[in-house]
Structures are given as structure tokens and as C-alpha cells.
N, C-alpha and C positions, 0 to 999 in steps of 0.2 A: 212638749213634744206632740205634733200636730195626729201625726202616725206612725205609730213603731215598725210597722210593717209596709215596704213599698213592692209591689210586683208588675213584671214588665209578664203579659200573656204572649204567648204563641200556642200553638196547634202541631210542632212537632212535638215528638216522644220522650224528649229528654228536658228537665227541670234542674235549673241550676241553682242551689240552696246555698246561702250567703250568711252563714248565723253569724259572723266575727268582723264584719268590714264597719259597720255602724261606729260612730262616734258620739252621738247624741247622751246626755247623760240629763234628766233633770235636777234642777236646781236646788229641790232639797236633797238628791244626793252626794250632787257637786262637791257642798256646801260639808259633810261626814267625811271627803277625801282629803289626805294628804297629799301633797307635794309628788310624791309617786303613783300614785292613785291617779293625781289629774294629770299625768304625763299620756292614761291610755296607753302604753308602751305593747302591751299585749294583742291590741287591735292588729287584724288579720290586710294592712294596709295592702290599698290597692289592689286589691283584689279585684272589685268592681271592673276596673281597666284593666287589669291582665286579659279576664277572661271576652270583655268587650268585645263585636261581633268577631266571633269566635265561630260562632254555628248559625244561620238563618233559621229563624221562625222559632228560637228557643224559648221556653218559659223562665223565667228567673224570680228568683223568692227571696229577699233581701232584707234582712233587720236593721233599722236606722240608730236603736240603740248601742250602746256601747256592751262590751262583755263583765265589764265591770257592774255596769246595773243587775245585770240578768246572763249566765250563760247559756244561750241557747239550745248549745249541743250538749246539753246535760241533763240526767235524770230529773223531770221535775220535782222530784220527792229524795234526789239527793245521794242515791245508790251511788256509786263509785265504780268508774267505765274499767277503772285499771286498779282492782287490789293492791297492795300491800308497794305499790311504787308512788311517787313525787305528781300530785295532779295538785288544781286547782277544785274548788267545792262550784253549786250551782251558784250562790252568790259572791263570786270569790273577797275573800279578803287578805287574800297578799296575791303578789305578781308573778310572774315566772321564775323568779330567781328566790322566790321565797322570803322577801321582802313586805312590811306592810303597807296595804294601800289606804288605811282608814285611819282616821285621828281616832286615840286614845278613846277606847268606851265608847268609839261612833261605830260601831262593825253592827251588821241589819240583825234585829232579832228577827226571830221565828214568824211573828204575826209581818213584821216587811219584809220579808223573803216570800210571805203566802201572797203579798201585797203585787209585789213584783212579778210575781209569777202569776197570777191573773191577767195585770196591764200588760204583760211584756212579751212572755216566753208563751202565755198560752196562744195570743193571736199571733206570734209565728206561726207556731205549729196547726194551729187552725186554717192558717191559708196554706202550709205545704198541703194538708191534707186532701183541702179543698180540689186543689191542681192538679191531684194525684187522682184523684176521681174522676176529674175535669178530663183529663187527656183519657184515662182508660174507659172512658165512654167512646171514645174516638179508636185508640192503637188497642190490641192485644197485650203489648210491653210497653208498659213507660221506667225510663230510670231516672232516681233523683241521684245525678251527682254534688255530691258534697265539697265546697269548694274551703279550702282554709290554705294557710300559711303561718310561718312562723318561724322566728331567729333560727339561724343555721346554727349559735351554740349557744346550749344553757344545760348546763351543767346540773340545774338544779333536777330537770327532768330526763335529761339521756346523758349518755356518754359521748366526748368528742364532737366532730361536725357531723350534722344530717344531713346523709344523701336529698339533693334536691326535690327528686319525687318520689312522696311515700305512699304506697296506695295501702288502702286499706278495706277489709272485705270481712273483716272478721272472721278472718281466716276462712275464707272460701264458703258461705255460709252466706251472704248476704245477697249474691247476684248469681246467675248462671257461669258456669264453670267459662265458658267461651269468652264473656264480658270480659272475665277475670284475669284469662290468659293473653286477652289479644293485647289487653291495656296494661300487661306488665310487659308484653313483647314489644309492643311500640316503644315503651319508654327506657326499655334497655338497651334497644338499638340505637339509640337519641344520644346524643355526646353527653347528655344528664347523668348521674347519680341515682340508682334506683334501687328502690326494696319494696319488696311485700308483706303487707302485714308482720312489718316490725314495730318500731316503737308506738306506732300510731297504725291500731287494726280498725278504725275507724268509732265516729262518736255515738252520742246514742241517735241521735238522726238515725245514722246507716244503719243502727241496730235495729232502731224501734220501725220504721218502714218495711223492712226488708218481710216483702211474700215472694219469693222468683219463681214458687210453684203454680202462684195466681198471677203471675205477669206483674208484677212487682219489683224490680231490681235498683240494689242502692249499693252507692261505692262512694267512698272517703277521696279525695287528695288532696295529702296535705305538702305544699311547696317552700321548699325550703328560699327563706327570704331575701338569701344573697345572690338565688337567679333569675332575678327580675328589681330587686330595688339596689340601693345602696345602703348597707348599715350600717351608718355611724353614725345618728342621734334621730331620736322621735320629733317628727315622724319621718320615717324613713322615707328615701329619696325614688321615686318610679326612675327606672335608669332604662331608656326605650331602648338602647341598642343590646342589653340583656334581656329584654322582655320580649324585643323580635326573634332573637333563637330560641326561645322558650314555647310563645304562640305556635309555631306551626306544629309541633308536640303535642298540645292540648288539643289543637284542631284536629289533627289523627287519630286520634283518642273518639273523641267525642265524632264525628264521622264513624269510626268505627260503631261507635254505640246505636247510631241513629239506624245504618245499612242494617244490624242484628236483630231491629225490630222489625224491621220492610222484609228482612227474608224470614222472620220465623211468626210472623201472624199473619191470618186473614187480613184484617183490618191493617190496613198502611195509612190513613187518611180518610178525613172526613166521608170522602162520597161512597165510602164500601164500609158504614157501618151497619149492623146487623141488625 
């Protein structure tokens, strides 16, 4: 793997963080996986193209790896986002339904997990960071939205089918209250399925960024995979005439975000930095 990390720059206020779309696995991990393992089923598919211009002049932060090498959106040292319910670990070793992904006695010990997490998870997060600094030299607010996706049913981890779009805010704690409201009120007025910080309050991304008292603001969605692809076998199918009623939703959303920064800082753009 050439770069585990690829980022598209722009100079508006919003950054769009991609920890789950990556497919990339290298070869001696490959090589540790079973049969379910290298199906990647967990991968946050198409993502990439759903959100595809979406917003002009956005930043976007994109992991080429697979989630199976390395989970992005997870405590580097392993903490657990959701107590005492059904997750996956930072290097996970079974799949969403609780399945294993690793041949017999291949699962990463400790010293490959610190391995991983140097090559992989740290230069993500070393370029969110980067960008994050990047733009609030420029705006007063930057937000990193957090883009994922995932099976509309698995049993392992929720109950029934997931409303399409779940925001998540960490229970109102991660972004400015306004953020919070206007992008749960777009998305209920939208013919989608919507909740707030229900089963997914968002990952550690949204958790570990979030300063909204230092113009810092970070929020989760996570979309549920059968309003926008097809799901019946990996890799799941991009279905554009579901992805079309879905896009203008997210484009509102994110519009919304961009207008919150132009009305509540000095700084709107490069030529009126301080």
C-alpha cells in the first residue's frame, strides 16, 4: 500500500472524514484472513460516491485501507465507544454478525496491533488533524463531518431495520446545539428514516475532535446501506436512482453547515484572516 491516507484540499469550513470506505488490505494481512475476512463485507461501500460533489471547495480525508487492517474510528488504545453492547475492537477480529474473520491462531497480537496503528490509524488521524488546523487558520468554525454507512439489518449490533439516517453528536455535546438541530430537522423533513443519537452517537473521530467552544465542531452520519446501494452480496451494488433522493439531503445538511460558519465568525474566507 503506496498511501493509506489520500486527501482531496479545499478551503471551505467543512472536512469530510472517510475512515471506512478503504479496501486496501496488505498482503501479509490478506494472507491471516479467512474466507469472511476477505469478503471486507463491513466496508462503509461507496461512500466515496454518495457524498461526491456534494459541497464545492470541500476538504475530504479518506483512508485507502480496509477496516479490517485497522479501525479508524476507534480508540487507538482500544477503549470501547459503547460499553456493555455488541461492537467490533480496534483491530477487529470478527465481522458484524459476529463471525470470525481470521484463520485459526492468525488474529493480530498486541506488538501487530501497535504495528498497525502506527502505519495506518495514526497517519489518518495525523492528516484529520492537520486540516483541522489547516482551515481554522482560515474560518473561526471548521466541522469535521464524519461520513460512514452500514447494513440496514444486523442483529448482532441493533435491533430490527436502521432508520436510514443516524446522526450522531454524542448526545449533543460534540457540535453547537444549531448544527445539531438544523441537521436533525432537514433530515426528518426528507422522506428518510431518522434518529438522533440513537444506536450510533457517533465514533471516536466525533468524540476525540470535538472543541465547539474553540470553533471546533464534529458530527457522525451514519447511513443506512439500503438508501443508496443494493444489498444483496458484497460488494454491494451503488443503485443511482436511490442515491439521487438521498444526495439532495446531504447537500442540505452540509449547506446548512457551511452558511453556520459564514454567519457566526469573523473570518468567512481566506481574504479576512486576522
Amino acid at each position: 500500500m503506496t498511501n493509506p491516507v489520500t486527501t482531496i484540499i479545499g478551503s471551505g469550513p467543512i472536512i469530510l472524514g472517510m475512515p471506512h470506505t478503504g479496501t486496501n488490505i496488505p498482503r501479509d494481512i490478506f494472507a491471516k484472513l479467512n474466507g469472511t475476512g476477505r469478503d471486507i463485507t463491513d466496508t462503509d461501500w461507496h461512500i466515496d460516491k454518495l457524498y461526491a460533489g456534494l459541497l464545492e471547495d470541500v476538504t475530504v480525508v479518506k483512508a485507502n485501507f480496509s477496516r479490517y487492517v485497522i479501525d479508524a474510528n476507534r480508540d487507538p488504545y482500544g477503549v470501547s465507544l459503547y460499553p456493555g453492547q455488541n461492537t467490533t475492537t480496534l483491530c477487529p477480529t470478527t465481522d458484524f454478525e459476529g463471525q470470525n474473520i481470521y484463520l485459526a491462531g492468525m488474529e493480530p497480537s498486541a506488538t501487530e496491533i501497535e504495528s498497525r496503528r502506527i502505519r495506518f490509524h495514526k497517519p489518518y488521524h495525523d492528516e484529520i488533524k492537520t486540516q483541522i488546523e489547516r482551515l481554522k487558520s482560515i474560518h473561526d468554525h471548521v466541522i469535521l463531518y464524519d461520513c460512514h454507512s452500514i447494513r440496514s439489518v444486523l442483529p448482532f449490533l441493533f435491533e430490527g431495520e436502521l432508520p436510514a439516517l443516524n446522526i450522531g453528536t454524542n448526545d449533543g455535546v460534540t457540535c453547537a446545539k444549531e448544527i445539531e438541530q438544523q441537521s436533525f430537522e432537514l433530515c426528518s423533513q426528507s422522506p428518510f428514516g431518522t434518529v438522533l443519537n440513537g444506536r450510533f452517537k457517533g465514533g471516536w473521530t466525533t468524540r476525540h475532535y470535538a472543541d465547539p467552544s474553540n470553533g471546533v465542531h464534529t458530527i457522525q452520519m451514519e447511513t443506512a446501506q439500503n438508501a443508496y446501494l443494493t444489498e444483496e452480496k458484497t460488494p454491494w451494488t451503488y443503485d443511482p436512482q436511490k442515491a439521487d433522493e438521498l444526495r439532495p439531503v446531504l447537500v442540505s445538511i452540509l449547506t446548512h453547515m457551511t452558511n453556520y460558519v459564514h454567519q457566526n465568525g469573523a473570518r468567512s474566507g481566506e481574504t479576512n484572516v486576522r
